[in-house]
N, C-alpha and C positions, 0 to 999 in steps of 0.2 A: 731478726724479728721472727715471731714462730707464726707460720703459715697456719689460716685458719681456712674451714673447710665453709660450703655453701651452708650449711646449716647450723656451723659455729656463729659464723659473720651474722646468720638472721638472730640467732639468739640473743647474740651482742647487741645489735640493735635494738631487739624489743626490749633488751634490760635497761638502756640507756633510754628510750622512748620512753619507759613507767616510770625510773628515777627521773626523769623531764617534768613530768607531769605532777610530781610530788613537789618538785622545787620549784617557790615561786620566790621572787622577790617582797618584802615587804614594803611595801609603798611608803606605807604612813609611819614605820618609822626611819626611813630613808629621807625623807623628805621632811621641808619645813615651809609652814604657815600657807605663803600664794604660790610658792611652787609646789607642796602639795595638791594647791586647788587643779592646777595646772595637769600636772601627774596624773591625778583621776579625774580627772575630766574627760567622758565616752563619746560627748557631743558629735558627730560626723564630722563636725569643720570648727578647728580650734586653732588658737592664734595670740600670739603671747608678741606682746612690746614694750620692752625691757631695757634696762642699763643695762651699762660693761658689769664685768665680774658678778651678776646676779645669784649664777648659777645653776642658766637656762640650760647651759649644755650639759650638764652633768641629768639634769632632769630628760633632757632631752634621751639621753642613753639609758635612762630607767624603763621611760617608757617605751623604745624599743626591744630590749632585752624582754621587758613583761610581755609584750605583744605577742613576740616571740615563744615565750611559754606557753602564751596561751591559744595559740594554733600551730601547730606541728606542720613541719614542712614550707610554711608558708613561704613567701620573697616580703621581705621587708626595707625600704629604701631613705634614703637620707641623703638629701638632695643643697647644694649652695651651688656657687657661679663653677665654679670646678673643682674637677676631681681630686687634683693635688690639696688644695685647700677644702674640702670633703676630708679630707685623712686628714689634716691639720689639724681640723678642731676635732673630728669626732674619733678616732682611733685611740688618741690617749685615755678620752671616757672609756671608751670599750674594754681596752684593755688594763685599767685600774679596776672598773666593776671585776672583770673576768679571774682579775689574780685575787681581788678582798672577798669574793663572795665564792671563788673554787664554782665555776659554773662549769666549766669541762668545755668550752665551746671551744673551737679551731680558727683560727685566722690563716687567711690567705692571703699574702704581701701582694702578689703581682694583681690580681682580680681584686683586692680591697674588698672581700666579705669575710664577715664573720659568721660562722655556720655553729648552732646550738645544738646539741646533745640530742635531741629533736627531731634536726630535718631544717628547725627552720633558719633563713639565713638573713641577713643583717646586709644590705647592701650600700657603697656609697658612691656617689655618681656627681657629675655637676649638668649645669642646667644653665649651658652657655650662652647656646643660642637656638634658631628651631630646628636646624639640624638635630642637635644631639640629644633634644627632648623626644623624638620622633622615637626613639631606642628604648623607651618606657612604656610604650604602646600594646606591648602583645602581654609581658606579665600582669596577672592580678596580684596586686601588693595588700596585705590587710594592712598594712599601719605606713603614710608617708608623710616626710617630715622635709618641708621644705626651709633650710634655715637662712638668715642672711638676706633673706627677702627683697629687703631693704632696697638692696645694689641688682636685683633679677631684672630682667626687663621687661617690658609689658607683657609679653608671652606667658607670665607666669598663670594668667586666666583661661588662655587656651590649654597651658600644661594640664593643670586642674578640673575642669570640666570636659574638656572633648579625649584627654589621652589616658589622666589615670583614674579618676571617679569613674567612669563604666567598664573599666576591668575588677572595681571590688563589690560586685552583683554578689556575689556567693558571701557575701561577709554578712552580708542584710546591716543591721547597724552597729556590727562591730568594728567595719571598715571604718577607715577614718584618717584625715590628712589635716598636717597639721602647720602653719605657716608662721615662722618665726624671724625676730630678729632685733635691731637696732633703730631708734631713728635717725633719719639720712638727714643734710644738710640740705638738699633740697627740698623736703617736705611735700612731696611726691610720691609716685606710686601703689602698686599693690597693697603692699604692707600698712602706709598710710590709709587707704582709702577703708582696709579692713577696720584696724586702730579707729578711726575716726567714725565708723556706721558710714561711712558711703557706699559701701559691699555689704548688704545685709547679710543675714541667718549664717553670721559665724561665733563662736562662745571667744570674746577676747578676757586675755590677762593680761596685769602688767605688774609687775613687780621691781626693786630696784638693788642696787647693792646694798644698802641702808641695813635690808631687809634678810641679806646672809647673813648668817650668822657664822658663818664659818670663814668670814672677814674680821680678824682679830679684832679690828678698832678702824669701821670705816672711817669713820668722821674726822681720824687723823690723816686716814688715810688720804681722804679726799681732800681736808685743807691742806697738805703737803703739795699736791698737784697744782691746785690752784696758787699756793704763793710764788712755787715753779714757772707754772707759765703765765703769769701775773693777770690772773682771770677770778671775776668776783661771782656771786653765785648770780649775778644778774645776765651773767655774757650767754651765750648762745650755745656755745661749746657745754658748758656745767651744764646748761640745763637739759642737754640733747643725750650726753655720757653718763651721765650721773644720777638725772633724777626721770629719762626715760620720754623726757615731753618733745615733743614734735613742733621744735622751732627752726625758723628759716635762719640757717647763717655760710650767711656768702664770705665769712673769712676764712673758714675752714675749706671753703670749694678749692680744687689746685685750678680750674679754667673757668672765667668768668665768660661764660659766654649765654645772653640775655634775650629777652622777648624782643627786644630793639634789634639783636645780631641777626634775626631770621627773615628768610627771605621765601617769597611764593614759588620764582622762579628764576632760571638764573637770566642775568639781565642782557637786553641785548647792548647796551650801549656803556662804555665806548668800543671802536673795536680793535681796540690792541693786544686781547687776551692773550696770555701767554700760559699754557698748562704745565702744572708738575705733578709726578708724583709720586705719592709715600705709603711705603712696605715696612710692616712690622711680621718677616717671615717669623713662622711658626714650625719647628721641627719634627713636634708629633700633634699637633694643635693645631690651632686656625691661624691661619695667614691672613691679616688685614690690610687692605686697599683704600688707600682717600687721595682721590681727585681734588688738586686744588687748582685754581687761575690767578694770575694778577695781573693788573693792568699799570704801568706806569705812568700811564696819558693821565688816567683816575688818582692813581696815589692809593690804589684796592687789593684785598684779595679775598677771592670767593671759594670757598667749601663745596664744589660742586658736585659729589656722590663721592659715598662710602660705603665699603661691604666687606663680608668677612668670607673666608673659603676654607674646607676643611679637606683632610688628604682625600682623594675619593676609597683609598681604604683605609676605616677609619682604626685599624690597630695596626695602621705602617706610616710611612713616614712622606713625610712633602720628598717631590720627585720636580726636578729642574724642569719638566715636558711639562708638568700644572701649571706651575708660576707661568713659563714662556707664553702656552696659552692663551694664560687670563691677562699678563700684559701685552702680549702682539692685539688684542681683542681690543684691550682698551686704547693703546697707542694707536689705532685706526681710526680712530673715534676724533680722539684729539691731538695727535699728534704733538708727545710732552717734549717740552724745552731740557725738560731734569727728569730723570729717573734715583731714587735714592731710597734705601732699604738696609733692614737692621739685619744682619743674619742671623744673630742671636747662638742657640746652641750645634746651627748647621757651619759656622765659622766661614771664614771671609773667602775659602774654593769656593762654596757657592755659588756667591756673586760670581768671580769668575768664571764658573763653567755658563752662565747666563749668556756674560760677554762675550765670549769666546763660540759657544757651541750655539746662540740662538742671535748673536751679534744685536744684543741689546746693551746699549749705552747707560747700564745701573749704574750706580758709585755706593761704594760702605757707609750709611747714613753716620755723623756725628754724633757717638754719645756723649761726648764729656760737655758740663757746663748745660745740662740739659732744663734744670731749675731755672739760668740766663734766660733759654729759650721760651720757655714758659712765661717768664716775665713780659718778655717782649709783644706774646700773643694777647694777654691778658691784656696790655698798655692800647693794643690793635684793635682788638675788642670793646674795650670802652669807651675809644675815639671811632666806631665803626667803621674801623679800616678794615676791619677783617667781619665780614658776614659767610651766611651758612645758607644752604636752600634747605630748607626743610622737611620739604616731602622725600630728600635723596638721602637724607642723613639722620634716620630718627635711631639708631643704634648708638654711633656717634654723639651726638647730643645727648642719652639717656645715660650712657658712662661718664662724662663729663660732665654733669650735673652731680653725680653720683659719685665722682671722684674725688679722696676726702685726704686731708694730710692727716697723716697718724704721728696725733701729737703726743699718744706714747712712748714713741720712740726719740725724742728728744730728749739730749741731756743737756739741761740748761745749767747745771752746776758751773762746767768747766767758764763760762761766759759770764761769769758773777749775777745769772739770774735771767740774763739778758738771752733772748732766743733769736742765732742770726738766720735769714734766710737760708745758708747754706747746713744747715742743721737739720734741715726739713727731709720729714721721707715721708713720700705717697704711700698711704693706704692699699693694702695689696688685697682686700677683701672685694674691690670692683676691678672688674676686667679691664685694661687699659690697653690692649691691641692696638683699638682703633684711637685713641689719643696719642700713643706712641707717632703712629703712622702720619696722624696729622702734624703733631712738631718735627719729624721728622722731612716732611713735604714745607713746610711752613719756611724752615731755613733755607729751602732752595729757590722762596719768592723774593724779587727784585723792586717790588713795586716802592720801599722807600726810595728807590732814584726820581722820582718825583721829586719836582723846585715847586714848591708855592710860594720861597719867597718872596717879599712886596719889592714894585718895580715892574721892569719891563720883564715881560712873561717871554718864556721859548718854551720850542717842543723839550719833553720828558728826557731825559740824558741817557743816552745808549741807545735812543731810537735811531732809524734814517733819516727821519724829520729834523733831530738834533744837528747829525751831520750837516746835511744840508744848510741847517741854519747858521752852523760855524762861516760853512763856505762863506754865507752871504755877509755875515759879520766881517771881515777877513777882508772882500771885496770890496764894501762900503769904506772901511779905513784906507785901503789901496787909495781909491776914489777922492777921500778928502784929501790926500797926499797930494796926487795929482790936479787937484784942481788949480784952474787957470792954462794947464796945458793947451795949447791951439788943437794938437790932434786926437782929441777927445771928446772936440765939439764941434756942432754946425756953424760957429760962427755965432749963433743965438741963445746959445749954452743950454741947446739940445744932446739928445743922445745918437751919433752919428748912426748907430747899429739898430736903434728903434728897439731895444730894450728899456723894460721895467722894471725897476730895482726895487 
């Protein structure tokens, strides 16, 4: 490569800087009908709630790319639950605009931005949790585009008003953010509350696949789907995927967990609590922690806090001295009967150097069979065997409400139509850390050893009480054996030893 001198390199620059400024994209004929409206819409706060396959994101990357043109230099951001799925959806737009329209811009694999001809750069990032929104705080971005919404968590109103709306002062009302996505199955949040006018002064769209045109033949497309997964256009699903509406459907949720499952605080009675708990380790991510209890006396188990940790550096990797830590910290607390954790892509040395170097009693949580396990919690929950505290657990409960089977991934072919349970795969567009962690803690509670069967009641089976009671069982039959022996009674067919049986 020929070595350019300090005043080649500026020259190159300012040549690339005025051909920037000549090239713009064409909006309007790029675009079609509501997603045009969408596309030039300058409003300060805009917000689109849409179908699958619309063709929000490809809009979505127009109007970045434009932004971009049209302030030099600038940081421009594009924001979902994370970064890996941030590249997922948006990198393949970027990089189809970048090769059809010959824009000259660079991308960067390891940093995930794309830098324009310009100066100005394209960035993509996730918006996990408050940690990693905190990292958005010192750039002024002119154009940010939060997508996915849908599955963000309540944070996304402090994201928005306290961290990145007062760093676009200098944009005056160029700046602008823009908040997109899907309707959820729980009919919840942000995104809804925007959608519906419960969030005033923001410009909403909505648009549907119907309405692409660069969907050969929806209407085949879509009755294909539905006689697939045998859903009419009245089910909840059609009308949530398809035509964009914001209805409640709890059969899509993977965790039934309800307004009935929640609790003010955790209770104090009975007292046979037993704690366990469950790690969804994180390699370069957050590591998720859920405290749970079960009682056998009860036949219960409670959700008693959850929370999430991130490496404390946050471009290195989880370090055995974090974990040990954060569980020596919470093991003091309550003192768990089970310790169980996924290692995921740190591999099963992990666990062992835990055991070994901090003499913690973890085990390799079960994966296999883990839809079984779900089942089970689901069955727990809607007999309220299984409650939640609520004020320890609202991360927890907003991904689980929010967490959706991706019934596009289903091939119902092979089953002549028929969709089995084991067919099913979670939706990966919401974070599931901390629901891992709880099915993962879930399996190591005992509390079905609980008898309610009818008849004569005993203590819970595996207790002390139990023991004890065997004895006394065991002793009584002795007893009727024995009766009528002389030397077992006063004479009056008392108890010679002045015991009570």
């Amino acid at each position: 490569m020929t070595r350019l001198s300090a005043i080649e390199r500026r020259k190159l620059q300012e040549y690339r800087e005025r051909q920037a400024r000549r090239f713009r994209l064409n909006l309007e004929q790029l675009t079609f009908g509501p997603q045009r409206d969408f596309v030039l819409d300058s409003a300060p706060y805009v917000a689109a709630s849409c179908s699958r396959q619309c063709g929000k994101s490809y809009g979505i990357g127009l109007k970045l790319i434009d932004a971009g043109f049209e302030h030099p230099h600038a940081p421009l951001l594009y924001l979902t639950n994370t970064r890996p799925q941030a590249r997922s959806i948006m990198w393949p737009v970027l990089h189809e605009l970048h090769d059809t329209h010959r824009i000259g811009g660079t991308f960067h694999e390891v940093r995930q931005t794309y830098t324009l001809p310009n100066g100005a750069v394209i960035h993509l990032g996730g918006a996990n949790d408050e940690v990693e929104i905190e990292r958005y705080r010192g750039p002024q971005y002119a154009k940010v585009v939060i997508d996915e919404a849908q599955s963000i968590r309540p944070f996304i109103g402090y994201l928005i008003n306290e961290i990145i709306r007062p760093g676009q002062a200098k944009y005056g009302d160029a700046g602008q953010i823009l908040v997109t996505g899907t309707p959820n199955a729980a009919r919840a949040g942000f995104l809804y509350d925007v959608a519906t006018g419960v969030e005033e002064g923001w410009s909403v769209h909505k648009w549907t696949i119907r309405d692409n045109p660069h969907i050969p033949n929806p209407e085949k497309f879509i009755a294909d789907i539905l006689r697939r997964r045998g859903l009419t256009e009245k089910d909840a699903a059609y009308l949530r995927e398809f035509c964009g509406e914001w209805v409640r459907d709890s059969a899509s949720q993977v965790y039934q967990i309800r307004r009935q499952n929640l609790l003010e605080a955790f209770p104090d009675e009975p007292n046979d609590w037993r704690f366990v708990l469950g790690i969804d380790f994180g390699f370069v991510n957050i590591t998720a922690y859920v405290v749970l209890a079960y009682s056998i006396q009860a036949g219960r188990i409670v959700v008693a806090e959850s929370f999430q940790r991130r490496p404390r550096d946050e471009d290195g990797m989880l370090t055995p001295e974090e974990v040990a830590q954060v569980i020596e910290g919470l093991h003091e607390r309550y003192g768990f009967v089970s310790m169980v954790g996924d290692p995921g892509g740190l591999g099963s040395k992990f666990i062992e150097a835990l055991r070994k170097r901090f003499a913690l009693p973890i085990k390799a949580a079960e994966k296999q069979a883990k839809l079984g396990a779900i089942e089970l919690m689901n069955g727990d929950l809607r007999t309220r065997r299984m409650m939640v505290v609520e004020h320890a657990n609202r991360d927890l409960l907003h991904d689980a409400a929010n967490l959706q089977w991706n019934w596009a991934m289903v091939d119902a072919k092979k089953h002549g139509g028929n969709v089995l349970r084991s067919d099913l795969v979670i939706d990966d567009r919401t974070p599931d850390h901390l629901t891992d962690a709880a099915t993962y803690g879930y399996r190591e509670c005992r509390h079905f050893l609980y008898d309610d069967s009818p008849g004569d009641r005993h203590p819970p089976k595996g207790s002390a009480a139990y023991e004890d009671w065997l004895e006394e069982q065991r002793t009584e039959e002795e007893l009727e054996e024995a009766e009528g022996d002389d030397w077992l009674t006063d004479g009056e067919g008392g108890d010679p030893f002045g015991l009570e049986w």
